[in-house]
C-alpha positions in Angstrom: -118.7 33.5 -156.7 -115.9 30.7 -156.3 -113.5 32.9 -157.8 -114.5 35.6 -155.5 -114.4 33.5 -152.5 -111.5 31.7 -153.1 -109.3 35.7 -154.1 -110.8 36.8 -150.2 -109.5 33.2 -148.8 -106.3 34.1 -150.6 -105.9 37.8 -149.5 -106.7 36.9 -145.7 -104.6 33.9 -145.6 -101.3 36.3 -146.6 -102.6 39.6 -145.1 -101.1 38.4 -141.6 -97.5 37.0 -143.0 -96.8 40.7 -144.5 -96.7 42.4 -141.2 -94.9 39.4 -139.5 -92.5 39.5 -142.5 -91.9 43.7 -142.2 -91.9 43.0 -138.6 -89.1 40.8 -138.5 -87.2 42.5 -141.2 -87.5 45.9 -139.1 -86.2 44.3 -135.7 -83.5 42.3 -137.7 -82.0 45.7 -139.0 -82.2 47.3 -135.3 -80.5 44.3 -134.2 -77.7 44.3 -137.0 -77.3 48.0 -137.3 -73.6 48.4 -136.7 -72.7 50.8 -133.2 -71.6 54.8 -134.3 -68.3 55.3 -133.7 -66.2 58.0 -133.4 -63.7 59.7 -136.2 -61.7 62.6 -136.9 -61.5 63.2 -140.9 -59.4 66.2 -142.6 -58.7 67.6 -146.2 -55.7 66.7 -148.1 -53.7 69.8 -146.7 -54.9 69.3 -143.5 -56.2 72.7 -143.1 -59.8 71.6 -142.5 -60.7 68.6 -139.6 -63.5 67.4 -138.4 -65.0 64.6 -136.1 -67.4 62.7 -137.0 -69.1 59.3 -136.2 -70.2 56.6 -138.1 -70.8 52.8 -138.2 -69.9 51.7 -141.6 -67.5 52.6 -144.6 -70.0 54.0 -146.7 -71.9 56.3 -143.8 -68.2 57.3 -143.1 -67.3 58.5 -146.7 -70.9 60.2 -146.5 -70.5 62.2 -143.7 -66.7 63.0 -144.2 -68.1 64.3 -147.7 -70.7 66.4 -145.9 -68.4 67.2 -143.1 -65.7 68.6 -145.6 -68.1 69.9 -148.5 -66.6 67.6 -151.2 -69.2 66.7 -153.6 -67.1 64.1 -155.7 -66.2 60.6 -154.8 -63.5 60.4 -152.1 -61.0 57.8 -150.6 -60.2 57.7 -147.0 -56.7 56.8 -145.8 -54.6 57.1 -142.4 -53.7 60.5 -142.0 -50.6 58.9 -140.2 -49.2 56.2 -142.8 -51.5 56.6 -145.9 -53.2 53.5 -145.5 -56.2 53.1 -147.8 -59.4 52.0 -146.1 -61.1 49.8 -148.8 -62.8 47.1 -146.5 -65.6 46.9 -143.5 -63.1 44.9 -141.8 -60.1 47.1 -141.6 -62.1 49.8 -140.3 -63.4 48.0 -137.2 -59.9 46.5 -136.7 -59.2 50.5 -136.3 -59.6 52.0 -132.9 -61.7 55.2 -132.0 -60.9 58.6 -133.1 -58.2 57.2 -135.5 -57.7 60.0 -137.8 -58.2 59.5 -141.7 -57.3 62.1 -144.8 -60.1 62.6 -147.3 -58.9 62.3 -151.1 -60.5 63.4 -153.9 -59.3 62.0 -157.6 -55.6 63.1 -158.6 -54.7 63.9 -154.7 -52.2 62.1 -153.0 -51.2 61.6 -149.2 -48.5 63.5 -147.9 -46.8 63.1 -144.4 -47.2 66.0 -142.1 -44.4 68.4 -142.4 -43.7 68.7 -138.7 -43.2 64.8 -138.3 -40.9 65.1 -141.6 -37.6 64.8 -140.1 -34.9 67.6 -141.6 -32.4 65.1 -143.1 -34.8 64.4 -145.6 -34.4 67.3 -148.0 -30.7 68.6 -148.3 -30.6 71.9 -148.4 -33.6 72.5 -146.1 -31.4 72.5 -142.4 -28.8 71.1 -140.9 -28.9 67.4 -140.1 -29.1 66.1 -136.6 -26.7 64.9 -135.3 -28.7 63.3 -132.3 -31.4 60.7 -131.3 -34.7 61.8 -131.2 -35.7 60.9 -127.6 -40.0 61.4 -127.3 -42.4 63.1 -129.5 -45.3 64.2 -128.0 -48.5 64.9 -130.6 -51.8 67.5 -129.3 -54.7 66.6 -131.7 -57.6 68.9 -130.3 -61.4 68.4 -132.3 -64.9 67.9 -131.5 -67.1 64.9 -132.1 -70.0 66.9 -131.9 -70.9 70.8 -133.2 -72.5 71.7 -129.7 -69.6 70.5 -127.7 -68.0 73.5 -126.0 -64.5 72.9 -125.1 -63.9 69.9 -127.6 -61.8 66.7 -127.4 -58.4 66.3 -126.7 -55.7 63.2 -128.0 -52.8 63.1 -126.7 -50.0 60.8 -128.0 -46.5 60.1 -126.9 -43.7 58.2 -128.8 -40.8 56.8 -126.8 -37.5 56.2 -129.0 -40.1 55.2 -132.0 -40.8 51.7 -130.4 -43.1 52.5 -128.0 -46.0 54.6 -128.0 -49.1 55.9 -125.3 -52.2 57.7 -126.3 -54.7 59.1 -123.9 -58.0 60.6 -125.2 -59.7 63.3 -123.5 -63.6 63.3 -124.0 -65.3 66.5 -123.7 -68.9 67.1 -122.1 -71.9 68.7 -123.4 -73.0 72.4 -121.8 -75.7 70.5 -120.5 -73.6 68.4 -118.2 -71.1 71.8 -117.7 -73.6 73.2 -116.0 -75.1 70.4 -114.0 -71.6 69.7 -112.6 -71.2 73.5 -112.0 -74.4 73.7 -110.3 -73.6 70.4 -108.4 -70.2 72.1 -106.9 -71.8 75.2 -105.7 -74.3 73.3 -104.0 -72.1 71.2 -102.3 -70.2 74.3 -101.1 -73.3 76.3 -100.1 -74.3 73.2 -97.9 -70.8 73.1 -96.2 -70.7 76.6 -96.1 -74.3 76.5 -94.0 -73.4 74.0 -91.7 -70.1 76.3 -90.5 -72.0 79.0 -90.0 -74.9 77.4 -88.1 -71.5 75.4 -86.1 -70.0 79.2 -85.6 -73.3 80.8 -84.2 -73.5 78.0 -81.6 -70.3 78.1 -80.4 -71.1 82.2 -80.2 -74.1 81.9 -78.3 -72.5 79.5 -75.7 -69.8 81.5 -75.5 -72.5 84.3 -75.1 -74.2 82.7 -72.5 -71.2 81.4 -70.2 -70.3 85.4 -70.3 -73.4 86.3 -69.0 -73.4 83.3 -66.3 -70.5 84.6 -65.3 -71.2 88.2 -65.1 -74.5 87.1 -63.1 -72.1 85.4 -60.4 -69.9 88.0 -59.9 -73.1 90.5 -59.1 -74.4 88.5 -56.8 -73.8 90.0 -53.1 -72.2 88.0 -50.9 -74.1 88.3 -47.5 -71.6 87.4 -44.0 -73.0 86.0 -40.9 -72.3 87.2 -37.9 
């Protein structure tokens, strides 16, 4: 009986602490979860891109690898320099919708072949004989599979020192609509207040005719 006792004392004493402890545990990982962010990821030749978001290294290599249908372990690196990503910390010091290049084992990163200037192959062209002046780069994706139009980055070089990037953000069909909806409504309502403006002005115009008309019939009588 003392055992039994003293195993009940026991289980009711803790049964409180394991909800508090899975209670806490649960909140600290809301609290800590890192914010989604958002990516643009392509294959090795570029052919295939995709945006995605994610929070953390690991969530990004997992949905690049879903995103890109590569089923064996894959390195991410700028798709501008070849950077390797290898840490938590270099990819927050990274700013939204940087792009990376997805690598499989025994791939390599190549610079684009546009931004490969022609003096670099003999052979290939003539070289320049100028100064390249601006370069101007059109990056359209889509963060999301429902977006309609998709995203649009824009970036401008200036003489290779300096350099401006705008970003575009798309919206949903959703909000398409509403603002669609929103400017017709707006034009309806304007569109009602001229003509209830233009029928007054019609019916006082109406009416001074008529007054007028009235006036003119009216007999004149002369005294005598």
């Amino acid at each position: 009986m003392e055992t039994t006792a003293s195993l009940f004392n026991l289980c009711r004493s803790a049964s409180p602490s394991f909800p508090v402890a899975l209670s806490l545990r649960s909140v600290s990982r809301r609290v800590w979860s890192p914010p989604q962010r958002p990516f643009r990821v392509c294959s090795s030749n570029r052919e295939v891109k995709k945006g995605v978001t994610a929070g953390t290294l690991e969530e990004l290599k997992e949905k690049a690898a879903q995103a890109l249908l590569i089923s064996t372990v894959l390195t991410l690196v700028c798709e501008e320099d070849g950077t390797e990503v290898d840490s938590e910390e270099f990819l927050l010091a990274l700013p939204d919708n940087t792009g990376f290049m997805a690598l499989t084992p025994g791939e390599i990163w190549k610079p684009h072949p546009l931004r490969q200037r022609c003096g670099n192959k003999p052979g290939d062209s003539k070289p320049r004989t100028g100064k390249d002046i601006a370069q101007i780069t059109f990056d359209l994706y889509r963060t999301h599979p429902k977006d309609v139009f998709g995203s649009l980055n824009v970036k401008a070089t200036f003489q290779g020192l300096y350099s401006v990037s705008a970003d575009f953000q798309c919206i949903g069909p959703k909000k398409v609509l509403r603002e669609a909806l929103r400017v017709i409504s707006t034009l309806l309502h304007a569109a009602g207040h001229l003509l209830i403006s233009s029928a007054a002005v019609i019916r006082r115009i109406i009416q001074g005719a008529d007054l007028l008309q009235a006036q003119h019939d009216k007999p004149i009588k002369y005294w005598e």
